[in-house]
Every structure is written in C-alpha cells, then in structure tokens.
N, C-alpha and C positions, 0 to 999 in steps of 0.2 A: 589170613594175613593179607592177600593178594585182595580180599573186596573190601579191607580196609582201608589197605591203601592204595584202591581208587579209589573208596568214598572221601578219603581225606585230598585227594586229588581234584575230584570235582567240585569240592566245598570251595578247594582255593580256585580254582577256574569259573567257578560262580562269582566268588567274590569279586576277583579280578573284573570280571565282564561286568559286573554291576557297579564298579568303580568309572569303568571306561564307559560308560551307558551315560552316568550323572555326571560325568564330564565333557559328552558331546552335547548332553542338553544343555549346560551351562555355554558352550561355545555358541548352539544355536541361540540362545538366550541374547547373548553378548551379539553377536551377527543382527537379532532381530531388533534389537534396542538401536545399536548404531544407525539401521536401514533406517528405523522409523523420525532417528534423528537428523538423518539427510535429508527424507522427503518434510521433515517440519522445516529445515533449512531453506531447501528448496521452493517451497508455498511461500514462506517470508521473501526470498529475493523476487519472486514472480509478483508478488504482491506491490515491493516496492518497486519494480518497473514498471508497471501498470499506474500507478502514483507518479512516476518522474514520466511519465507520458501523458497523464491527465496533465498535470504542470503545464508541461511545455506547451498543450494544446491550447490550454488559456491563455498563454505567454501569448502566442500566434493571433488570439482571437482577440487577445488586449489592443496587440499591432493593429488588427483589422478595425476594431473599436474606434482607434484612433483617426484612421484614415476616412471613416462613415462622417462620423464627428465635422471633421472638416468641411466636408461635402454635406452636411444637413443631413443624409441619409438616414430620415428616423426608420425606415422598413429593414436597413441593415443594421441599423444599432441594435434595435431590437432581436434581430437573429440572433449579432454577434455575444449579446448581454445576454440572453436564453443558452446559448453554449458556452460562455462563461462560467453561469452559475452550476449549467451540470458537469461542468469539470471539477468545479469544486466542493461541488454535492458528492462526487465519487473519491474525491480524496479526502473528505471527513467522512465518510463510511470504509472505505477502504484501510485508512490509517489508525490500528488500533494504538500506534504508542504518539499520539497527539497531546497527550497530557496538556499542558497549557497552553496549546497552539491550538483546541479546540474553539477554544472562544474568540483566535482571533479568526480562524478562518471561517467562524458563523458570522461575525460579524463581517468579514469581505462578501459575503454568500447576501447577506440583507444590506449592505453597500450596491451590490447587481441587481441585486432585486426591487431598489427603489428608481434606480435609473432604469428600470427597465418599467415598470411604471408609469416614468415620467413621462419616455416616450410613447409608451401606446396610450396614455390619454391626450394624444398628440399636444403635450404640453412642451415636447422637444426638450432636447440637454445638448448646451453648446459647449465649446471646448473653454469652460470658464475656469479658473483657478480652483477653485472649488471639485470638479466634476476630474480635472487632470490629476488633483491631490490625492482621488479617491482612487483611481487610477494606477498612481503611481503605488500608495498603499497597497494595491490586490496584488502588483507585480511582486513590490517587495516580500507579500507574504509567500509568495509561488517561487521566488530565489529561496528565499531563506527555508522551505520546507526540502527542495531539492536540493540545498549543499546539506542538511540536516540526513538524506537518508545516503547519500551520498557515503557522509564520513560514519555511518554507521556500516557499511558494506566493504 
C-alpha cells in the first residue's frame, strides 16, 4: 500500500513538474518573441535616423550648393552635387517603406546627376530658374521624406 502510494505520488509530482516545465518554456518563448521584437524595433528607428541624417546632410549641402552657384564655383558645385547624390543614394537604399516616394527620389538622384555633369564638362550651371526650381524640388523631396518618418515614430 505504502509503494503505491508513492508511486501514485510521484506520478502526480511528475505530472506537476512537467506542467511547470511547458510553462516556463512558453514564458521563455513569450520573453524571446518580445526581445526579438524590440531589437526589429530598434533596427527600424536606427535605420530611420540614419535617413533623417542623410536628409539634413543634403539639406546643408543644398545650402552649400547655393552659395558655390553664386560665386561660379564649378569645383565646389561639383563636390557639393557628388554629396548630394550620395545622401540620396543612401536614403533610397536605406528606406525600405519608400513605396511611391521611390521614383520621386530617383528622379531628384538624376536631377544631381545631370547638374553635376553639367559642371564637370565645364559647361557650368548658373543660379537660373530652371537650376533653383530643380533645387527647390530635391529640398522639397528631403522635407517631405523627414516629416514622413517623423510622424511614423
């Protein structure tokens, strides 16, 4: 009677433990899904501040852009357009949710790259309507991509 009942005692102290077992795996589970969901969060906002920092870097070299323009500086346009376009070479590779803002910011990307062009076949680009509209255009696209990840964070 006495080894019955422990064997009936270990059966429930097995069962028990083997309740408590698949239930701290399901917590590790839950723990590890969460972490893995932070660090995917995390990669995403590191991603889009790397993005709102290419921006502003064009932003800056727009300004710079501007001020070469004036002064004829075609050996600084040229810089300034070379670091234009790879600001915006890294926010179309960087930005996977570009969806329709892809074509416009190829199209800003081959706007620098024809001014930039211009000036190294010393054909020069002066501060003409045309050249400041194209200008104004890259700006615009570089606001409107950084209020866009902005209101998504």
């Amino acid at each position: 009677m006495l080894s019955a009942l422990s064997g009936h005692a270990g059966l429930i102290i097995g069962i028990v433990g083997f309740a408590v077992t698949i239930y701290q795996i399901r917590a590790v589970k839950t723990a590890t899904e969460a972490a893995q969901a932070a660090i995917h969060d995390l990669k995403i906002r590191i991603r889009h501040y790397d993005i709102i920092q290419d921006c502003t870097n064009a932003e800056s070299f727009l300004k710079e852009l501007k001020v070469s323009l004036d002064a004829n500086n075609m050996r600084d346009c040229i810089r300034f357009l070379d670091d234009i376009a790879t600001a915006l070479i890294n926010v179309s590779e960087r930005w996977d949710d570009l969806e329709n803002d892809r074509l416009i910011v190829e199209d800003c990307i081959g706007r620098v790259q024809m001014l930039s062009h211009a000036c190294a076949k010393n054909q020069g680009i002066e501060s003409t309507p045309k050249t400041l509209d194209s200008i104004r255009d890259i700006h615009r696209t570089l606001v409107k991509i950084r209020m866009k990840i902005q209101k998504e964070q």
